[in-house]
C-alpha positions, -999 to +999 in steps of 0.1 A: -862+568-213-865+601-230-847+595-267-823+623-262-811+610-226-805+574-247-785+593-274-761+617-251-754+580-227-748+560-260-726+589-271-704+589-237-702+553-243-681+557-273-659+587-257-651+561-227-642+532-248-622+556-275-605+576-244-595+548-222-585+529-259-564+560-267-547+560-236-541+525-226-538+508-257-566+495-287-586+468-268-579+477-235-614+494-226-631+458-234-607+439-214-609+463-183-648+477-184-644+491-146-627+520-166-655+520-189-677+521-159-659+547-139-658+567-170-693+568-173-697+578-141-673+610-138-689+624-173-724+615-155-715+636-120-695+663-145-735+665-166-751+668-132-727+695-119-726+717-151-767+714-152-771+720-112-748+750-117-771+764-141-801+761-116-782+779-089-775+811-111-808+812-121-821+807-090-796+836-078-806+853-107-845+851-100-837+861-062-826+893-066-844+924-064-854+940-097 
């Protein structure tokens, strides 16, 4: 896995578990990880988007007539 991948996915880790912490109470992201989990996954589709988006407009950008 490329190192930097590793890094931003342990990063998002943390903001789940500090987030769904902050929100529900210290302790409350162990005791309930399908938060955690689901978490994870809507900053992981929100990466994709932001990232896809930025191949569409330069995709748009390339396509255009000089």
């Amino acid at each position: 896995m490329d190192k930097e991948i590793g890094y931003r996915t342990d990063a998002m880790l943390h903001q789940a578990k500090k987030s769904v912490d902050a929100l529900f109470g210290e302790g409350y992201a162990e005791k309930h990880p399908e938060l955690v989990a689901g978490f994870l996954v809507a900053a992981s589709n929100n990466t994709m988007a932001v990232a896809l988006e930025g191949v569409a407009v330069e995709l748009v950008r390339k396509s255009k007539p000089s």
